[in-house]
C-alpha positions in Angstrom: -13.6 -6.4 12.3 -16.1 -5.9 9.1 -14.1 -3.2 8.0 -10.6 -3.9 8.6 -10.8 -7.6 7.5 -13.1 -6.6 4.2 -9.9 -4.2 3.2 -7.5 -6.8 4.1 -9.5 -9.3 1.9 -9.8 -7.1 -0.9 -6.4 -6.3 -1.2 -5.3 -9.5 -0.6 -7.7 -11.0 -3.2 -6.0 -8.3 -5.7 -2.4 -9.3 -5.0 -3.4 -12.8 -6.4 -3.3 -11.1 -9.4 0.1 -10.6 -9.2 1.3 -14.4 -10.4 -1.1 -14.2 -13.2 -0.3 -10.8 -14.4 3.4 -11.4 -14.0 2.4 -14.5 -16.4 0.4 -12.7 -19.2 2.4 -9.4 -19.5 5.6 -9.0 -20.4 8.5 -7.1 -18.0 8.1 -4.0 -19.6 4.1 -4.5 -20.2 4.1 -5.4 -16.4 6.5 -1.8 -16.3 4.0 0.2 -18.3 0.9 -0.4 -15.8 2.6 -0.3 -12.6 3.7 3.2 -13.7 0.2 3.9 -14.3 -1.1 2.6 -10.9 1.6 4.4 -9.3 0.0 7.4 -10.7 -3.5 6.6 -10.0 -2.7 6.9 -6.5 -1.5 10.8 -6.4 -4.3 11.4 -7.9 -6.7 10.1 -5.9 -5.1 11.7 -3.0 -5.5 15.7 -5.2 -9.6 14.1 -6.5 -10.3 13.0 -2.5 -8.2 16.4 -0.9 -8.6 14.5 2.3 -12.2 14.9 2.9 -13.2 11.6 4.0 -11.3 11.6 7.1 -12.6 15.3 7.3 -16.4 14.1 6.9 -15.6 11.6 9.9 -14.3 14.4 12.0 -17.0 16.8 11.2 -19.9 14.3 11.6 -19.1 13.8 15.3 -19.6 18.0 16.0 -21.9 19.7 13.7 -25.3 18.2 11.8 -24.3 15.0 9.9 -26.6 15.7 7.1 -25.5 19.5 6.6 -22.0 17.4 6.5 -22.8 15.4 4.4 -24.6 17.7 1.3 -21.5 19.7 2.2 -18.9 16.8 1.3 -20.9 15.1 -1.3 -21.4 18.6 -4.0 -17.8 20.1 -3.2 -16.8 16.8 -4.2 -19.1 16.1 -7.0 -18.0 19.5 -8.1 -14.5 19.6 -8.2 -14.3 15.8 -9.4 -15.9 17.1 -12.3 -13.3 20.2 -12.7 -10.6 17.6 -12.4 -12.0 14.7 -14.4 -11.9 17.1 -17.4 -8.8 18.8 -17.0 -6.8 15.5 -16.4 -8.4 14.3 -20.0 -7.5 18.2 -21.6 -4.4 17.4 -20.5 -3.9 14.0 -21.2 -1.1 13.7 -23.9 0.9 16.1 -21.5 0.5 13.7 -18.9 1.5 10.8 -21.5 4.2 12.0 -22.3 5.5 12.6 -18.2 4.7 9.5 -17.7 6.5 8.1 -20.7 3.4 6.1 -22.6 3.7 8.7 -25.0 1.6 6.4 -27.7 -1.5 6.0 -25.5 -2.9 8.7 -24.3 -6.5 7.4 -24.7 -5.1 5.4 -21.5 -5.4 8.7 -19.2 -8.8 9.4 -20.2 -9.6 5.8 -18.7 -7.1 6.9 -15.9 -9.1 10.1 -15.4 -12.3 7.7 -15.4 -11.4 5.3 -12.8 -10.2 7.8 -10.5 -13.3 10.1 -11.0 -15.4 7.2 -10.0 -13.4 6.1 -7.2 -13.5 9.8 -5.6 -17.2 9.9 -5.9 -17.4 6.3 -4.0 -14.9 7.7 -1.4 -17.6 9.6 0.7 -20.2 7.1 0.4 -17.8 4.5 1.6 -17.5 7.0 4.7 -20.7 7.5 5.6 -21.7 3.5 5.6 -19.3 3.6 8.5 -20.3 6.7 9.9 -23.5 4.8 9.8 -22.3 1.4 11.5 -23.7 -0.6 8.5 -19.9 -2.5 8.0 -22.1 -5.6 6.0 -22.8 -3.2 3.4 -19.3 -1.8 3.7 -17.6 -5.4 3.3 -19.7 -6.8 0.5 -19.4 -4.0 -1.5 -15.4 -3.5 -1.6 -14.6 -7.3 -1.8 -17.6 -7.6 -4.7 -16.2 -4.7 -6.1 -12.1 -6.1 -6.5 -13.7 -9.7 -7.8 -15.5 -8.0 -10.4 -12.2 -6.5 -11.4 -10.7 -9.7 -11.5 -13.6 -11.6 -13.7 -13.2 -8.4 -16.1 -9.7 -8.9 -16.4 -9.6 -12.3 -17.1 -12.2 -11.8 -19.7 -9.9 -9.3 -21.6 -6.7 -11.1 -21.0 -7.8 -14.9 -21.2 -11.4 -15.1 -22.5 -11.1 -12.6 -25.7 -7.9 -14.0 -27.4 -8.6 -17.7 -26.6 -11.6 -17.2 -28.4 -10.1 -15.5 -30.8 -7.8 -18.1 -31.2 -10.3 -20.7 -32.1 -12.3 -18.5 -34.5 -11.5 -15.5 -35.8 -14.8 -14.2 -36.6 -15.8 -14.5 -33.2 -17.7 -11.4 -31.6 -14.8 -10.5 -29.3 -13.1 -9.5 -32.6 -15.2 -6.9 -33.2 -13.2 -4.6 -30.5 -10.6 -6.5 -29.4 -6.9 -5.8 -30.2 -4.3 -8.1 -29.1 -1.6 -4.8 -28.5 -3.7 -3.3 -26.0 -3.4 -5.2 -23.4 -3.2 -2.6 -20.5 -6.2 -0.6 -21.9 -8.2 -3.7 -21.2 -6.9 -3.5 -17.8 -8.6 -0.1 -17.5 -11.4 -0.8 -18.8 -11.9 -3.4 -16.4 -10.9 -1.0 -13.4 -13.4 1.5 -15.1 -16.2 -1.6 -14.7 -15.4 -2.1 -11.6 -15.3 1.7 -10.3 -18.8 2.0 -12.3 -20.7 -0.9 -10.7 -19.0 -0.3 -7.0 -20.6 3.7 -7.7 -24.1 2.1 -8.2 -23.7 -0.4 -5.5 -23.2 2.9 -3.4 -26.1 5.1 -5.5 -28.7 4.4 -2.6 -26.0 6.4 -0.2 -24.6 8.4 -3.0 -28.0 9.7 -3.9 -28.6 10.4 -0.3 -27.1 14.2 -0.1 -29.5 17.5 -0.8 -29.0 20.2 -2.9 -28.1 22.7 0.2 -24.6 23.6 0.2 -23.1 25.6 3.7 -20.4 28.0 2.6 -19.1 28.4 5.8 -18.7 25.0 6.8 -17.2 24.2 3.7 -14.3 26.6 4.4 -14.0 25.1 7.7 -13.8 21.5 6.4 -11.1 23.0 3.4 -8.6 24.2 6.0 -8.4 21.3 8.3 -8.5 19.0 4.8 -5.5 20.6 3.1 -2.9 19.4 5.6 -4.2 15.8 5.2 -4.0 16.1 1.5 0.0 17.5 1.8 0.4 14.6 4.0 -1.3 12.7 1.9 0.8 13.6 -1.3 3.7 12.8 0.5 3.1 9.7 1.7 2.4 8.5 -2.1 5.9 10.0 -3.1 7.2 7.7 0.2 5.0 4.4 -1.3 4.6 4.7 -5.3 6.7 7.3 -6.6 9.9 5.5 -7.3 8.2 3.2 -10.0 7.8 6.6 -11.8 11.2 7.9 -11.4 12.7 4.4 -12.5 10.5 5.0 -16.0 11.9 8.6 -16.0 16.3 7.6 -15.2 16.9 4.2 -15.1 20.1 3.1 -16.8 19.1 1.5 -19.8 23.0 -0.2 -19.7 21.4 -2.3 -17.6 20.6 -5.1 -20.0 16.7 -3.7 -20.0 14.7 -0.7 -20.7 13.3 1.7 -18.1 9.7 0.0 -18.1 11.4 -3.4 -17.8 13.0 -2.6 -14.9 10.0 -1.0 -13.4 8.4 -4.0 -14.4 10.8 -6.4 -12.6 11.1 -4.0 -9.5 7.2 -3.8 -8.6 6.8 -7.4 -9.3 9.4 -7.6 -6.6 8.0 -5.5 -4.4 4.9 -7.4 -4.1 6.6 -10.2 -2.2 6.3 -8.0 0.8 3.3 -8.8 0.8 3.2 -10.8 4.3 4.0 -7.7 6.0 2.5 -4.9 4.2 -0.5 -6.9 5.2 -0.1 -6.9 8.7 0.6 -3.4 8.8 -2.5 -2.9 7.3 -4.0 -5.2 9.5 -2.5 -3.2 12.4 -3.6 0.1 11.3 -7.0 -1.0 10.8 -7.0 -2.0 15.1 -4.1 0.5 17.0 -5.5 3.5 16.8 -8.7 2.9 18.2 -6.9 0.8 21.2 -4.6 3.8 21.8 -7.0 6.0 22.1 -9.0 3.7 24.4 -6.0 3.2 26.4 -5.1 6.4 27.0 -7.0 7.1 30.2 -5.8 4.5 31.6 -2.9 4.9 34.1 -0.6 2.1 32.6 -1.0 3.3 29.2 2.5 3.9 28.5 3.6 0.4 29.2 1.0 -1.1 27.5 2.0 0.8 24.5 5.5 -0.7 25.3 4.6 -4.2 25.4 2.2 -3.8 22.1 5.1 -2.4 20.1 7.5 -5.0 21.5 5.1 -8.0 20.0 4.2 -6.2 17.3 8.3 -6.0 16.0 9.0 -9.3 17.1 5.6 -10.3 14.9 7.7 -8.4 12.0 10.6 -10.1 12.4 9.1 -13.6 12.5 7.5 -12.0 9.1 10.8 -11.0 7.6 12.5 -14.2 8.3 9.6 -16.0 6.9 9.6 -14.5 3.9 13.7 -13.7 3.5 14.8 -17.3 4.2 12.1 -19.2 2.0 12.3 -16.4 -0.9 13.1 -19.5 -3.0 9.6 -20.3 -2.4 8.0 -17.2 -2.3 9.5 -16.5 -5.5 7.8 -18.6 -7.5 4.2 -16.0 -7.0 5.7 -14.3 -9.9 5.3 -16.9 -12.5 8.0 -14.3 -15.2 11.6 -16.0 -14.4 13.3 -12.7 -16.5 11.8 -11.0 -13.4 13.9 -13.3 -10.6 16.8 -11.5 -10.9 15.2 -8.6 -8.7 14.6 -10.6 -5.8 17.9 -9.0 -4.6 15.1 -5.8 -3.4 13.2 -8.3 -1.7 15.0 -8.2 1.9 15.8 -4.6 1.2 12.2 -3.6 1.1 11.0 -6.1 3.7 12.8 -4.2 6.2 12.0 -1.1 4.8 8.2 -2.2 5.4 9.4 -3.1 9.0 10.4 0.3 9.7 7.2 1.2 8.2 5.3 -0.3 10.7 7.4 0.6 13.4 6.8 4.0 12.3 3.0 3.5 12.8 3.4 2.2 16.1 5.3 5.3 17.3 3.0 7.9 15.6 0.6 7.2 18.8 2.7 10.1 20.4 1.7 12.7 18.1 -1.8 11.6 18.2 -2.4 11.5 22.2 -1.0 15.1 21.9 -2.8 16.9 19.2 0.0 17.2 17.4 -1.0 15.9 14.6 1.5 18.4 12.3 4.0 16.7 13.4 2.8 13.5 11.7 3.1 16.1 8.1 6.9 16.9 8.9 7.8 13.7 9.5 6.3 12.0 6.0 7.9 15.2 4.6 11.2 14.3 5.5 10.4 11.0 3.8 9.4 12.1 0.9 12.3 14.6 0.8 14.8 11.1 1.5 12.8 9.7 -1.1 13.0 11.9 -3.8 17.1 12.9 -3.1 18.1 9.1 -3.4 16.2 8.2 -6.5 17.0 11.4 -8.4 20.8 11.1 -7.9 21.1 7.0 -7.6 18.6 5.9 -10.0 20.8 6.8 -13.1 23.8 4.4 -12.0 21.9 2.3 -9.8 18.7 1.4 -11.4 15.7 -0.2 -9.0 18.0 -0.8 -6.4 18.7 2.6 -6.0 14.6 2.6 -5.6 15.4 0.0 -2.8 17.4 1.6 -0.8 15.6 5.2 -1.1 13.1 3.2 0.5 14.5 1.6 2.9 16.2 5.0 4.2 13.1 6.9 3.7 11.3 4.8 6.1 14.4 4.4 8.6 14.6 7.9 9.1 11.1 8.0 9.6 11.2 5.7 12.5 14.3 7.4 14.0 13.2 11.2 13.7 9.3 9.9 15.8 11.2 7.9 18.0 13.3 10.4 19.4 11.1 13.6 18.7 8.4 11.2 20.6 10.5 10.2 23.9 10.9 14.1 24.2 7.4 15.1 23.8 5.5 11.8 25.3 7.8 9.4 26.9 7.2 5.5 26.6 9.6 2.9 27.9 10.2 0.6 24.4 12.5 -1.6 25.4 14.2 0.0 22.5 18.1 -2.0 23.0 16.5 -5.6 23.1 14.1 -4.7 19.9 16.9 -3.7 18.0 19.1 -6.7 19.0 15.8 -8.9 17.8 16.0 -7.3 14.2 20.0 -7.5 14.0 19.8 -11.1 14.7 16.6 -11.8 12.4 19.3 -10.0 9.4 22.1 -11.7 10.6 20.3 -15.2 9.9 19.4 -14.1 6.7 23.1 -13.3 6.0 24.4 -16.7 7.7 21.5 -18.5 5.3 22.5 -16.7 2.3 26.5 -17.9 2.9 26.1 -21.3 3.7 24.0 -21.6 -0.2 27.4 -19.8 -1.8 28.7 -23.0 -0.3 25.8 -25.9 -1.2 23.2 -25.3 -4.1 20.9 -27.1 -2.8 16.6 -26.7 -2.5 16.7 -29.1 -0.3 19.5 -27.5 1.9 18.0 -24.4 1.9 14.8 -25.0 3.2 16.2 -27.2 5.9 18.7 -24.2 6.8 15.5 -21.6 6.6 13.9 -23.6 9.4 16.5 -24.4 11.7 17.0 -20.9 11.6 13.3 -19.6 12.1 12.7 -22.2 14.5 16.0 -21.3 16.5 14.9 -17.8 16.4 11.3 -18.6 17.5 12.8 -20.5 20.5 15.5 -18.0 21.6 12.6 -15.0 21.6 10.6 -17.4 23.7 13.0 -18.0 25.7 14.0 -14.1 26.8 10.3 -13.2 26.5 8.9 -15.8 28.8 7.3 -14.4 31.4 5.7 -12.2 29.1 4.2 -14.8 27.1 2.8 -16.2 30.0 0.5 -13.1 30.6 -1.2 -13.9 27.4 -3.3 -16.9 28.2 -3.2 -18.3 24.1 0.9 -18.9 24.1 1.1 -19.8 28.0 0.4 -23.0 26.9 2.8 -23.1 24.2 5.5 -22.0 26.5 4.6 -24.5 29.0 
């Protein structure tokens, strides 16, 4: 619970950022550093090359310590190699990433994701450790210190400003660098979580075991390819939009990037309970394995779990009138079109997760590779040729069919390799009727403009919904002691 709810929390706690950056920045501002934390992200996949979940799997059948030195100086080590290079190369990497006039904002870049890479193993061996306290405190104490920092650069310095010019915050504070400050405050925070962690951090020895090393190398790589292309699957599009989007748009490339990730954010309800899920199924599946049942109670999980996400997307979909008003920009409304898009592309997403305990009962973990490849390939294909006529919709929809075809390609490579009886025909007829509300909401305000209306229409829908699953799912519900007595 420690550590799934303390990384729910803290990235929760940093998506209430998201109505006050969407207030301070400007659309292409807001643009400029979602590209750059859309990069951040690769990189911490090539700084990490997998070997946190590689120390977990090697601490439970060789010495933890040897492990551990082992981990901590290959990583120290090539953290280093990397750090510089990604500085020597910084005005390259401007320049792909179109900020062209700041490079000085990839040396902070390189910063933050140094530190972060050094933190990763640490983090890993406090739960190797079973000391989740430590765990928790740290990574929520760690994004609120983020947050103070950044209000301090973006609030704090120009208000006092403001009042008096000759105020100390003048000495190195520049109104036009707005997302440096935002850096700087990411490189505070990655600093002072590192020495919450030096006790750990300090921990390894100076004895370094070749061999092992190559052992942990070759089972790391495949993670890190994975890895990769799961990031080209989850961030990448906000880079291709800077790169091709149609500037006869009415906005520049980082403006729509800008208006497309604050978007994006409002998927927030189920992104979170993916994470959520993640965080608890693959420990159960594993559990359950044994167990002679297992395959039906891997049915009835995933049949809650999409009827959980379709509650979710209706939630979200029908009151988006509400939910709009986290981003506090209204220049950045008229992307809430991506909203539904993306919430079922998240859906699929989590569908995915569900069926990926196939591959994972049966060692064939590869599998789980080819499948995100085939993402990422679906990704890449439908930005590069719709992004130029299309502009962050065509981001959208990659997603959304990137994700699809996920699901579809483990669900039937999975019933021929490890059957499970989903009640596959009903779940699909829950998520066509959940979209077909939506639709049937979205006419009848064409017809009435009306707040009012439309929240009364968004719940007589979702409670019709609610009642009608109910309804065919009785007798399940009444196995689960907390809704029998809602049924009833």
């Amino acid at each position: 619970m420690w550590y799934g709810v303390s990384s729910i929390a803290a990235r929760f706690i940093n998506y209430l950022l998201t109505p006050y950056l969407t207030f301070k920045l400007t659309e292409s501002q807001y643009g400029e550093q979602s590209i750059i934390y859309a990069f951040i992200p690769f990189m911490n996949v090539v700084f990490t090359y997998g070997m946190e979940t590689t120390f977990f799997r090697f601490a439970n059948k060789a010495d933890k310590k040897e492990v551990y030195n082992t981990a901590s100086i290959s990583l120290l080590i090539s953290t280093m190699i990397l750090g510089l290079m990604m500085i020597g190369g910084r005005h390259s990497l401007a320049t792909l990433l179109q900020i062209n006039q700041h490079p000085e904002y990839l040396t902070l870049t390189a910063a933050v994701i140094s530190f972060d890479a050094l933190s990763a193993i640490p983090f890993a061996k406090l739960r190797q450790d079973g000391r989740p306290l430590k765990f928790a405190s740290v990574k929520v104490a760690s994004i609120l210190i983020y947050i103070a920092f950044t209000y301090f650069f973006l609030s704090l310095c120009p208000n006092w400003i403001k009042q008096d010019p000759n105020h100390w915050c003048s000495l190195f504070y520049k109104p036009n660098w707005i997302i440096g400050y935002m850096l700087v405050a990411n490189l505070i925070q990655s600093t002072i979580t590192l020495l919450l962690l030096s006790g750990v951090f300090w921990g390894f020895e100076l004895k370094f075991n070749y061999q092992l090393w190559l052992q942990m190398i070759i089972y790391s790589l495949p993670l890190m390819v994975a890895g990769f292309a799961g990031m080209i699957n989850e961030t990448f599009d906000r880079i291709m939009l800077g790169w091709w989007a149609p500037v006869n748009m009415g906005h520049t490339a980082k403006e729509q990037v800008g208006i497309y990730s604050a978007c994006y954010k409002l998927s927030l309800l189920i992104s979170l309970s993916i994470q959520a899920f993640r965080m608890g199924a693959e420990p159960f599946f594993f559990k359950q394995a044994a167990e002679a049942n297992a395959t039906k109670v891997y049915a009835r999980v995933m049949k809650f779990f999409v009827i959980t996400l379709c509650v979710m997307f209706l939630c979200v979909a029908l009151y988006l009138d509400i939910w709009k008003l986290f981003i506090r920009n209204k220049d950045m409304y008229q992307g809430l079109k991506v909203v539904p898009i993306l919430l079922l592309a998240n859906m699929f997403l989590g569908i995915y997760i569900n069926l990926s305990v196939w591959y994972k009962l049966t060692h064939k973990t590869m599998v789980g590779v080819w499948i995100t490849l085939i993402g990422a390939g679906i990704t890449l294909l439908i930005n590069y040729f719709l992004i130029p006529y299309f502009g962050y919709m065509a981001s959208a929809w990659a997603t959304f069919a990137c994700y699809g075809s996920m699901m579809v390609v483990s669900f039937i490579w999975g019933q021929k390799e490890y059957r499970i009886p989903y009640a596959w025909k009903k779940l699909l007829a829950y998520m066509v009727i959940a979209v077909l509300l939506y639709f049937i909401h979205s006419g009848l305000l064409l017809l009435i403009h009306s707040m009012y209306f439309s929240l009364f229409v968004a719940t007589l829908l979702l409670v019709s919904y609610l009642l009608f699953v109910m309804n065919i799912e009785k007798k399940e519900i009444q196995k689960i002691p907390i809704l029998k007595r809602l049924v009833r």
